[in-house]
C-alpha positions in Angstrom: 12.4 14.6 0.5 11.1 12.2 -1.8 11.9 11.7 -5.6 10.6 9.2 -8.1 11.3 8.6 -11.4 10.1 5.9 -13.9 12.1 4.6 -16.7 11.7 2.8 -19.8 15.1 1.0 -20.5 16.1 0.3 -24.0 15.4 -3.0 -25.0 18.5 -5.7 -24.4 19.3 -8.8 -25.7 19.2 -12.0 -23.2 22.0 -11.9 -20.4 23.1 -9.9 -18.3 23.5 -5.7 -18.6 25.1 -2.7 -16.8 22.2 -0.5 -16.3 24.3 1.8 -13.4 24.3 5.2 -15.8 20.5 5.1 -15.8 20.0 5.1 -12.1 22.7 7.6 -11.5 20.9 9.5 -13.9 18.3 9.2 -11.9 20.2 9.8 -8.8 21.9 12.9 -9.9 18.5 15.1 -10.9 16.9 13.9 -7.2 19.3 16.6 -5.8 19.3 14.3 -2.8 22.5 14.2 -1.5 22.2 11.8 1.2 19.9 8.8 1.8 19.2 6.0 -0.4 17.3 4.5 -3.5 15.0 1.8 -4.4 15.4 0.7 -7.5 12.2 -1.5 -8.5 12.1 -3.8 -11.8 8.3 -4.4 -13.0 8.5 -7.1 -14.9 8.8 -10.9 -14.1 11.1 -12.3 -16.2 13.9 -9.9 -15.8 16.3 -9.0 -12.9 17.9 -6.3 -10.7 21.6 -7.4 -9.0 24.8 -5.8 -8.3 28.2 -7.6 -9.3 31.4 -6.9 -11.2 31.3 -4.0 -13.3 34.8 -4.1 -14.8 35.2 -7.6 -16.4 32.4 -8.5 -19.1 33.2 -12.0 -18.7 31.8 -12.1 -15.2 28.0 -11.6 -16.8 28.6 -14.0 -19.6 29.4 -16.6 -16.4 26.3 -15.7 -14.9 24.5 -15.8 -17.8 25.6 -19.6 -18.4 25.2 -20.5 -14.4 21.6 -19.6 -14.2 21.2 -21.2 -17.5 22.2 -24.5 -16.8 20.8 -24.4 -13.2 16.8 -23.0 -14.5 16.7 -23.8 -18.5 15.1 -27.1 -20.8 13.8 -28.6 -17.6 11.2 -31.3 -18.7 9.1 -31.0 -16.1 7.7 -27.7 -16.4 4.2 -26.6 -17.2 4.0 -22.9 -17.9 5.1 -22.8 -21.2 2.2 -21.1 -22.8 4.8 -17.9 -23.8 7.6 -20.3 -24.9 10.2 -22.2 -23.4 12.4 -19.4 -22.2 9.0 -18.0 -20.1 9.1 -20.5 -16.6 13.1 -20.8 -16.9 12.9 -16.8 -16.6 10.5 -16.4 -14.0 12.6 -18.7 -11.6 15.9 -16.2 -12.6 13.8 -13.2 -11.6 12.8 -14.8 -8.4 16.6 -16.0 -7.8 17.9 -12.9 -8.4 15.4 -10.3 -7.4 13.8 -7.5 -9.1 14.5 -4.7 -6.4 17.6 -2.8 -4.6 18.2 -0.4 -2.1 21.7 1.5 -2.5 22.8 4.1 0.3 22.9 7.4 -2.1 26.3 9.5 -0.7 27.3 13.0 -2.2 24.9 12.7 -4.7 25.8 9.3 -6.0 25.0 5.4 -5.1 27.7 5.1 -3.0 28.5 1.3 -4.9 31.9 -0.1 -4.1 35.0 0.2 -6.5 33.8 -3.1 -9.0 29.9 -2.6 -8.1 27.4 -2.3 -11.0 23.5 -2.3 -11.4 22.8 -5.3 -13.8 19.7 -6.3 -15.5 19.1 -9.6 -15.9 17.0 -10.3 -19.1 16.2 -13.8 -19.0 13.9 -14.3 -22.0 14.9 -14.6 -25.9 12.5 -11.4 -26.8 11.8 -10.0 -23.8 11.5 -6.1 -25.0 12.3 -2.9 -23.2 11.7 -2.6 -19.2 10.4 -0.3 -17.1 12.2 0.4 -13.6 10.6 2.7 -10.9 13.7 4.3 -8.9 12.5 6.2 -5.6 15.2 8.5 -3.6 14.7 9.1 0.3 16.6 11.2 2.1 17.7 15.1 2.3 
């Protein structure tokens, strides 16, 4: 069986998010109880990862890594939607803007600490839309 669902997240402010209730959302109406989910981002200047879900602090860390490794570089070009535009691109291709989680019982079987984050990498980057397809039986 196959189930897809698209969703338009709420719009958050730069950094980094837990986004896991939407996709078990998701999840949980597929009646799937075994098989996994691909969770797709369609944007370009946003991200999909899975870290720490207990600690806040851990996103504010990646928030400053990937903004001293990718931001105010003088060299770049593509500017023409502001200066936050190429330094978010290159976080989205970093990080990635798609997942596959096993789905067990029900649930994304994540570990103990494992959360969904988005990434939203521009100032003003508006609400997102994530496709999340469920395989299995």
């Amino acid at each position: 069986m196959i189930y897809q669902k698209e969703l338009t997240l709420p719009r958050f402010s730069r950094g980094f998010h837990i986004i896991t209730d939407f996709i078990e959302d998701v999840v949980s109406k597929s009646n799937i109880k075994t098989g996994t989910a691909n969770i797709f981002l369609k944007h370009t200047s946003a991200s999909l990862s899975i870290n720490e879900n207990a600690d806040p602090s851990v996103r504010d860390d990646f928030e400053s890594f990937f903004n001293d490794i990718a931001d105010n570089k003088p060299y770049y070009i593509h500017t023409y939607e502001g200066s936050d535009d190429m330094p978010a691109h290159i976080k989205s291709s970093l990080l990635s803007t798609s997942l596959t989680i096993p789905v067990t019982n029900g649930r994304l079987n994540l570990g103990t600490w494992q959360g969904i984050y988005l990434g939203e990498h521009r100032d003003f980057g508006g609400s997102r839309k994530i496709v999340v397809t469920v395989y299995g039986e």
